[in-house]
C-alpha positions as CSV (number, residue, x, y, z in Angstrom):
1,X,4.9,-11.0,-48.2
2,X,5.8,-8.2,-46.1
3,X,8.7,-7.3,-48.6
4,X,6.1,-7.0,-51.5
5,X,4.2,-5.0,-49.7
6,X,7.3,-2.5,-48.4
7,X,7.9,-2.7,-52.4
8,X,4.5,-1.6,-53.3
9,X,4.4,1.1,-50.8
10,X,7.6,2.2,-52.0
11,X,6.6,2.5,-55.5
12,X,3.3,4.4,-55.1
13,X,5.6,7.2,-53.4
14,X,8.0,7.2,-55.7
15,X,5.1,7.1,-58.4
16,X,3.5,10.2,-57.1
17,X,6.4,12.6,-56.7
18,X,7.5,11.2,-60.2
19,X,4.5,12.4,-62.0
20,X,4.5,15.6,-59.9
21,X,7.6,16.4,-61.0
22,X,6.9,15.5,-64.8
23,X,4.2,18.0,-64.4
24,X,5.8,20.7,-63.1
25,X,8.7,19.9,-65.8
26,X,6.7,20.2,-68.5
27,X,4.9,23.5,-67.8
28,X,7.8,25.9,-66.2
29,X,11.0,23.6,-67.4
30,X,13.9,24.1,-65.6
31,X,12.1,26.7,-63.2
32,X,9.5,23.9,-62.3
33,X,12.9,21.8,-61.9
34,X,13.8,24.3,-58.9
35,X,10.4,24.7,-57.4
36,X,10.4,20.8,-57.2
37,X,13.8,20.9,-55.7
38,X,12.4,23.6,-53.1
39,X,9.3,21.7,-52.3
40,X,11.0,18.3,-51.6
41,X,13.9,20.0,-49.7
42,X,11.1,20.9,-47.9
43,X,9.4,18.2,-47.2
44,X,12.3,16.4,-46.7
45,X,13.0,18.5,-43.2
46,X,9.6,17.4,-42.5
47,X,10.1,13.3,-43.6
48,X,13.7,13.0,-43.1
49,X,11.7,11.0,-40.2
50,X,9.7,8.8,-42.0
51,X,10.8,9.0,-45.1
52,X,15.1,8.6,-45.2
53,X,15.6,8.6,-49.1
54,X,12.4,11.2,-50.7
55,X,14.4,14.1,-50.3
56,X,17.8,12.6,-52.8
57,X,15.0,10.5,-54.9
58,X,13.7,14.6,-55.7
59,X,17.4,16.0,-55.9
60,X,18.2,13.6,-59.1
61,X,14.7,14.6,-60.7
62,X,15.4,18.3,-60.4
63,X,19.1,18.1,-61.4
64,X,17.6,15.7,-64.1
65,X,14.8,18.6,-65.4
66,X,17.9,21.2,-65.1
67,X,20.0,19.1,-67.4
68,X,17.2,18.7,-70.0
69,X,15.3,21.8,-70.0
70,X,11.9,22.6,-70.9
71,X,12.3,21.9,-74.6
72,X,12.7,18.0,-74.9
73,X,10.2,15.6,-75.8
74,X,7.8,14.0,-73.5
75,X,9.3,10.8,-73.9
76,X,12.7,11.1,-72.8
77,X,11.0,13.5,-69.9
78,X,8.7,10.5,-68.8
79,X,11.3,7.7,-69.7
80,X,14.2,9.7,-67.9
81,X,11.9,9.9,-64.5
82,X,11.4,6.3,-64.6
83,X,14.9,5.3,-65.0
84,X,15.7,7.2,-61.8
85,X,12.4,6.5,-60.7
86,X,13.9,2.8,-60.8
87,X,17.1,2.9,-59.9
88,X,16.0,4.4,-56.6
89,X,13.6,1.8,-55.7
90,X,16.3,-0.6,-56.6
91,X,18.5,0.8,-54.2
92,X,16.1,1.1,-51.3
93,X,15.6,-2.5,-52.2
94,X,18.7,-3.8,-51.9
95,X,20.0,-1.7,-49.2
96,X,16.8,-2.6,-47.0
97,X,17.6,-6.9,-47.4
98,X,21.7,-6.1,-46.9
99,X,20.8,-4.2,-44.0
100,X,18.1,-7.0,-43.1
101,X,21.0,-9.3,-42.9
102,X,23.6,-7.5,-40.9
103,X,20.8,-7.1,-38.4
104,X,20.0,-11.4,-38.1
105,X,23.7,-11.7,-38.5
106,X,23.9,-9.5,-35.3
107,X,21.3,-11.3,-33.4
108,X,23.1,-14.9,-33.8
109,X,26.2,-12.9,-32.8
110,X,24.8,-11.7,-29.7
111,X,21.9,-14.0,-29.2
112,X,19.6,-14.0,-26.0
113,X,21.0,-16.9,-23.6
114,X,19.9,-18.5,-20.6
115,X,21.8,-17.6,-17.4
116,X,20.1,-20.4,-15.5
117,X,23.1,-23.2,-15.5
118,X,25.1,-19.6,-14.9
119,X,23.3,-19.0,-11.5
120,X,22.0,-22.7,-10.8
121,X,24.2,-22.5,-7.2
122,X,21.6,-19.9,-6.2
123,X,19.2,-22.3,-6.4
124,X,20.9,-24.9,-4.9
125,X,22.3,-22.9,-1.9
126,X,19.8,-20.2,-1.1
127,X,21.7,-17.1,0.6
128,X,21.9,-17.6,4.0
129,X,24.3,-14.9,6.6
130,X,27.4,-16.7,8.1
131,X,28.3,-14.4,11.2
132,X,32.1,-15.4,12.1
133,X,32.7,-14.6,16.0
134,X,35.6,-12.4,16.9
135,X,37.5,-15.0,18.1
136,X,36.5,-18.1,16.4
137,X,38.6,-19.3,13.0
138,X,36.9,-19.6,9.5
139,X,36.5,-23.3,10.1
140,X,34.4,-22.3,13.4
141,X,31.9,-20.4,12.0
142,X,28.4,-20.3,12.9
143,X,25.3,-20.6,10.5
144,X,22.5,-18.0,11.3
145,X,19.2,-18.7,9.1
146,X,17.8,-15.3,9.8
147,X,16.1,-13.8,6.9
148,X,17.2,-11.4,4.8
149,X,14.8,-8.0,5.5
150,X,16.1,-4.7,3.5
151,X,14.4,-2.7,6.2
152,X,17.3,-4.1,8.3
153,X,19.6,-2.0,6.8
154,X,21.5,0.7,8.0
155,X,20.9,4.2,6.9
156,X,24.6,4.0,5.4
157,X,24.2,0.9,3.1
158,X,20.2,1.9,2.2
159,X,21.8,5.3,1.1
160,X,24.5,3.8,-1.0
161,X,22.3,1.5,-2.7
162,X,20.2,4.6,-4.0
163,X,23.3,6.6,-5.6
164,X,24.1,4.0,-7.1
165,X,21.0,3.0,-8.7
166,X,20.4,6.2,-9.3
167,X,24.0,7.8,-10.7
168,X,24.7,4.5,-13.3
169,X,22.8,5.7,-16.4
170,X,25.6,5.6,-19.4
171,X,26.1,2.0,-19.8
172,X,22.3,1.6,-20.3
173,X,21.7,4.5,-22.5
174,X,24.5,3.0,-24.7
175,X,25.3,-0.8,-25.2
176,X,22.2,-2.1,-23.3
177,X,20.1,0.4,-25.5
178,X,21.4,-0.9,-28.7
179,X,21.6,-4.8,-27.9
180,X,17.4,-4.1,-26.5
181,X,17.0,-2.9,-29.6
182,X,18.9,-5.3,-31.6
183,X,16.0,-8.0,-30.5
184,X,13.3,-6.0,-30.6
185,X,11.6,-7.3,-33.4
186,X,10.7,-4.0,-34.7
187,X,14.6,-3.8,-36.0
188,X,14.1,-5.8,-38.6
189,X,11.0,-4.4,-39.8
190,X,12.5,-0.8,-39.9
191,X,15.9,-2.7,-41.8
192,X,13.8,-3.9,-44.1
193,X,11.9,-0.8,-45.0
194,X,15.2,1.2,-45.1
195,X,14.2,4.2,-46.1
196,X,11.3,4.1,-43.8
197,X,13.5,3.2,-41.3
198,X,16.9,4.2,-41.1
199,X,16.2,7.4,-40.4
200,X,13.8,7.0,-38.1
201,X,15.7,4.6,-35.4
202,X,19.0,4.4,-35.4
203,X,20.2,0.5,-35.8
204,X,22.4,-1.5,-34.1
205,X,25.8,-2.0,-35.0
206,X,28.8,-4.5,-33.9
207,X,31.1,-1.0,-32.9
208,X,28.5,0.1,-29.8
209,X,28.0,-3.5,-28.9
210,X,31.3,-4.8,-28.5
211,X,33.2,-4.3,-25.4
212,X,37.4,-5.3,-25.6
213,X,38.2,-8.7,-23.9
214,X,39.3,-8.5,-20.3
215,X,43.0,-9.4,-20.0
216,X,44.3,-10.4,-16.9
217,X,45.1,-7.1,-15.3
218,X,48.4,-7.1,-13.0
219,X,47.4,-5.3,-9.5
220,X,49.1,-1.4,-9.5
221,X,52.7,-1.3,-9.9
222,X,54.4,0.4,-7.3
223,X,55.2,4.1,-7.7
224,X,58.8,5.2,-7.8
225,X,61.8,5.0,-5.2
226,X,61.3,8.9,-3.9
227,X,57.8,8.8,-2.7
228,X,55.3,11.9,-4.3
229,X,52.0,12.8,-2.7
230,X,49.0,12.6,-5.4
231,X,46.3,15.6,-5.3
232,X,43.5,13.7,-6.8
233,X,41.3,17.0,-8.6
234,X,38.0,15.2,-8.6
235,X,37.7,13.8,-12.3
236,X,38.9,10.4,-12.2
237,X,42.4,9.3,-13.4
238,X,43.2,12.9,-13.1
239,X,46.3,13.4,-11.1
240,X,48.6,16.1,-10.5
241,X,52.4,14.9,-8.7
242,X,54.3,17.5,-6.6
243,X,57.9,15.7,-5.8
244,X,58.4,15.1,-2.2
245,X,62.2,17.0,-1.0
246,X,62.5,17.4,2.5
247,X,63.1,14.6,5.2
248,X,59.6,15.4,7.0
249,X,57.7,15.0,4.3
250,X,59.3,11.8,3.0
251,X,59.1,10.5,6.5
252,X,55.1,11.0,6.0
253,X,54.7,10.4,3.0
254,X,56.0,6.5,3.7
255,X,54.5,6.5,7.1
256,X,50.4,8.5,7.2
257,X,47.3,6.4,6.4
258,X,45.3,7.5,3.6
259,X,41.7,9.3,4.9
260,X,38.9,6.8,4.8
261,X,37.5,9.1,1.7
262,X,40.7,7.4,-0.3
263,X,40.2,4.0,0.7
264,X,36.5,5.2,0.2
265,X,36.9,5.8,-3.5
266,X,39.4,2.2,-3.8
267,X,36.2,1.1,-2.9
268,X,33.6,2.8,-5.1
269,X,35.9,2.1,-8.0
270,X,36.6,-1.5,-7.6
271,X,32.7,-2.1,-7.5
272,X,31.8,0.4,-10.3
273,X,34.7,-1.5,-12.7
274,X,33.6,-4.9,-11.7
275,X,30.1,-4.5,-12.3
276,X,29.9,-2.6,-15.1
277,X,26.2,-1.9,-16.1
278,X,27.2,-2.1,-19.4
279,X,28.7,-5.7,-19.4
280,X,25.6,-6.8,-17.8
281,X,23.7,-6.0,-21.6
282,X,19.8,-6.5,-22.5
283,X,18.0,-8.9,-19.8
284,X,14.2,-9.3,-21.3
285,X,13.6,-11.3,-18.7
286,X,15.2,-12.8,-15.4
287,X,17.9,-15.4,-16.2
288,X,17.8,-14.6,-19.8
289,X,20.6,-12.0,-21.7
290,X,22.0,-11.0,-25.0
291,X,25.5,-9.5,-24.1
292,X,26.5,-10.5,-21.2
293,X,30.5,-10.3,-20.2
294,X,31.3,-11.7,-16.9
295,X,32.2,-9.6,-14.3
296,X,35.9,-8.6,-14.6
297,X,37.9,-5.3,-14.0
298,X,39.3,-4.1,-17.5
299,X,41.3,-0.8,-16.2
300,X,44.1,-0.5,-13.4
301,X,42.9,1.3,-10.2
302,X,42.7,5.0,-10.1
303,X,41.4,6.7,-7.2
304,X,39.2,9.7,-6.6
305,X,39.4,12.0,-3.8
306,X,39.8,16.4,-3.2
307,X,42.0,15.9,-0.6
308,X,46.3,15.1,-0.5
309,X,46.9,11.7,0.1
310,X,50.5,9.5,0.7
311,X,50.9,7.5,-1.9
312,X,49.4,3.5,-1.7
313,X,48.8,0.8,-3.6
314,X,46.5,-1.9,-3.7
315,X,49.0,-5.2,-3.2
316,X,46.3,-7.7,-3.7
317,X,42.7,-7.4,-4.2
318,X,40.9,-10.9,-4.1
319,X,37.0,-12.1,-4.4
320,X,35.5,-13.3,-1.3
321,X,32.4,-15.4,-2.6
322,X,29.4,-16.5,-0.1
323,X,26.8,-18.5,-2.2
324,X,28.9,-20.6,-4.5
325,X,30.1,-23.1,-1.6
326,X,29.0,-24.1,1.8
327,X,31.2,-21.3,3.3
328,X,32.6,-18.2,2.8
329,X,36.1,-19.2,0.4
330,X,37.8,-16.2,-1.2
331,X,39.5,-16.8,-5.0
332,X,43.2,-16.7,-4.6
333,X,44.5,-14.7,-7.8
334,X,47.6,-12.6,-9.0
335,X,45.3,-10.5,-10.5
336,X,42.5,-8.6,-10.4
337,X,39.6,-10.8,-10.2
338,X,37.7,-11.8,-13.5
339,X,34.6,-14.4,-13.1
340,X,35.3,-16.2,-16.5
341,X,38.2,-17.3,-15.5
342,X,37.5,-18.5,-11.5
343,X,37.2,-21.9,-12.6
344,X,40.8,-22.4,-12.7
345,X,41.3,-20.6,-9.7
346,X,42.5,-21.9,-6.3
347,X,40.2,-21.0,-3.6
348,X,41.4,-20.4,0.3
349,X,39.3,-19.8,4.1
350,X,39.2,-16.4,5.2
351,X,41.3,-15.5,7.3
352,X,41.1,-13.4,10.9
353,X,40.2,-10.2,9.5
354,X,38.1,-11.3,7.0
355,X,36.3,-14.0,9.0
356,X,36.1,-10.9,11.6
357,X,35.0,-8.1,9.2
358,X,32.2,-10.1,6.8
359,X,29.4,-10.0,10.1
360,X,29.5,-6.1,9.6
361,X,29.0,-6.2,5.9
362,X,25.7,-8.5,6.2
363,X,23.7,-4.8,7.7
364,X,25.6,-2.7,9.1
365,X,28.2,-0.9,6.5
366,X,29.5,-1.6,3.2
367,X,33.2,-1.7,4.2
368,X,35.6,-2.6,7.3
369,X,39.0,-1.4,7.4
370,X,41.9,-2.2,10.0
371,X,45.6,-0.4,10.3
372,X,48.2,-2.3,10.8
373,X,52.2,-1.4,10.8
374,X,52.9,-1.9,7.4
375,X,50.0,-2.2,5.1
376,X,45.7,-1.6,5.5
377,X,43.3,-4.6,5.4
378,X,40.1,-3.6,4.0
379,X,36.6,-5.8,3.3
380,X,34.0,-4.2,1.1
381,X,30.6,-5.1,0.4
382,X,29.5,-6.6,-3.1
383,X,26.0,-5.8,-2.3
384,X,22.9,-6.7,-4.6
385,X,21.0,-3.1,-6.2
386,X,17.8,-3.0,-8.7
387,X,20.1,-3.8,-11.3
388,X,21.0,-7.3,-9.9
389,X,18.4,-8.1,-9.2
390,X,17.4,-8.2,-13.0
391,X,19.2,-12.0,-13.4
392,X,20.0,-13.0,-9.4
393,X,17.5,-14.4,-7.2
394,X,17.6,-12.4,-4.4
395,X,16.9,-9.1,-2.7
396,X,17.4,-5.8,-2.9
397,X,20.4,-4.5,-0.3
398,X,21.6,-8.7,-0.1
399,X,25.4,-9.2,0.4
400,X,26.6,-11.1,-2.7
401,X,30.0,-11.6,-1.9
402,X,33.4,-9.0,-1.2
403,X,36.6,-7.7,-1.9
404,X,39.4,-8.2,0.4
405,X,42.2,-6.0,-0.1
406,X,45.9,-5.1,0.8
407,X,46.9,-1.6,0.7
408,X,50.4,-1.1,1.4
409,X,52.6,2.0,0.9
410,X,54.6,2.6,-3.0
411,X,57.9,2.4,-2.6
């Protein structure tokens, strides 16, 4: 029914600026042929909106009066406009049920899915904080059932979660945009209508909804033998290298810490890669997606800073997780970490750092860092925002798990 009616509708239009034109045809000829031409290139700016194919449907009439001129019979002026007429509404036709099609062929291909056997360990271990003494081993720990209160926060971790609610805008304005618009059942109405539509909303397609598999990314290779400092310029992944020459400098270059606001952007990118807003795709409601990826890192680290820094590299980089078993166990992996493939992953105890650091992640800062000798231990925060909260059962500002990383000068 609704396609008879798109028909009819489509065929009154076309009816009315047919017999316009024939009108103008047969009283100024080819000169009515360009007024015509004029007047629908104008409307057309106008409708190019609401009506996609009026102002090309007008183009062939006028090129069609041109060709014909004034002096021709009636008959082949009336029977050449509805042969146009025609072929036009056979087109919109066709073109609105193909593109009706590509759009249910879409939907099955990223269908809307339930997350709930996905997150069903939430509900069967509710978050809970596991504060680890300074002393005590993993297997030692103690169990606090304090609740979880955002006001608890510190200023650093209450400030953190609102740049980064508020500076992640791309990946929604692009994939999750298409894929919410994909099942809004308005798509398929304005495919259907074509003309109607395709001008008026842009569509969905497979190339902005896709995102490349994750492969199993090696941690950062070490830089070469003679170590270089890296002047990181503030746009990310741009670096500039200035060879290292004299003794002094390549005794500091193997033997200075990087700032904090290095380790600081290790940080930031490891969480901004691994929870990519755009992976997380179009959540109509909680525990319910179309597009979802699993969390995974799909790029190599680069790091982000305005100051010179000796070179490092993150060694290992593993996923500490605090609500899938009865304690803390981190994901033993030779790469980075990627959640669909955990399942075949070994998992260990923390150890004394991390067993140290994870009480300070719980409120009071979103990463702990220690120095040691030959290599930096760090623990950062994987920290629930507004954005989480969207699939995950919990609150705002709630620790969801952590990264545990080595850092160890390139040689």
């Amino acid at each position: 029914m609704q396609l008879v009616n798109l028909l009819a509708i489509h065929a009154v239009i076309l009816a009315i600026s047919s017999s316009f034109f024939v009108a103008l045809h047969k009283q100024y000829g080819r000169f009515g042929s360009v007024l015509m031409c004029s007047i629908g290139f104008a409307a057309g700016s106008v409708l190019q909106f609401v009506l996609a194919w009026f102002t090309p449907h007008v183009l062939l009439l006028s090129i069609f009066g041109i060709v014909i001129g004034k002096d021709v019979s009636q008959r082949v002026r009336v029977g050449g406009t509805l042969i146009i007429s025609s072929v036009v509404l056979f087109l919109l036709t066709w073109f609105g049920i193909a593109e009706r099609s590509r759009i249910i062929a879409l939907q099955q291909e990223f269908p809307v899915v339930s997350l709930k056997e996905r997150l069903a360990y939430e509900e069967a271990s509710k978050p809970v904080e596991r504060v680890f003494g300074a002393d005590r081993l993993p297997s030692e720990a103690i169990v606090s059932h304090s609740p979880f209160v955002e006001s608890d926060l510190s200023a650093e971790i209450k400030d953190s979660l609102t740049q980064s609610e508020k500076g992640d805008h791309y990946g929604y304005s692009s994939r999750v945009r298409m894929l919410e618009r994909l099942h809004d059942e308005r798509a398929e109405n304005f495919a259907l209508a074509s003309g109607f539509g395709v001008g008026r909303m842009l569509l969905p397609h497979r190339i902005y909804m896709t995102l490349p598999e994750p492969e199993s990314v090696p941690f950062e290779e070490a830089a070469p033998e003679t170590p270089s400092y890296r002047e990181i310029d503030g746009v990310l992944g741009r670096t500039e290298q200035t060879d290292v020459s004299s003794d002094a400098e390549l005794a500091a270059a193997t033997t200075s810490t990087p700032s904090s606001a290095y380790l600081r952007s290790t940080y930031d990118f490891s969480v901004s890669e691994f929870l990519d807003t755009a992976a997380f795709g179009y959540v109509p409601s909680r525990q319910q997606a179309a597009g979802f990826e699993p969390h995974a890192f799909r790029n190599k680290f680069r790091h982000r800073s305005k100051q010179t820094e000796p070179t490092w590299s993150v060694k290992k980089l593993e996923l500490v997780s605090l609500l899938k078993f009865d304690e803390p166990r981190v994901y033993v992996s030779e790469t980075l970490p990627n959640m669909k493939e955990l399942d075949q992953v070994e998992t260990r105890s923390l150890d004394a750092f991390e067993a140290k650091s994870l009480p300070h992640l719980f409120r009071e800062t979103n990463v702990v860092t220690e120095d040691r000798p030959d290599e930096i231990r760090m623990l950062g925060s994987l920290r629930a925002d507004t954005r989480c909260l969207k699939c995950h059962s919990v609150e705002r500002g709630q620790l969801l798990g952590a990264f545990s990383y080595r850092l160890a000068p390139s040689r």
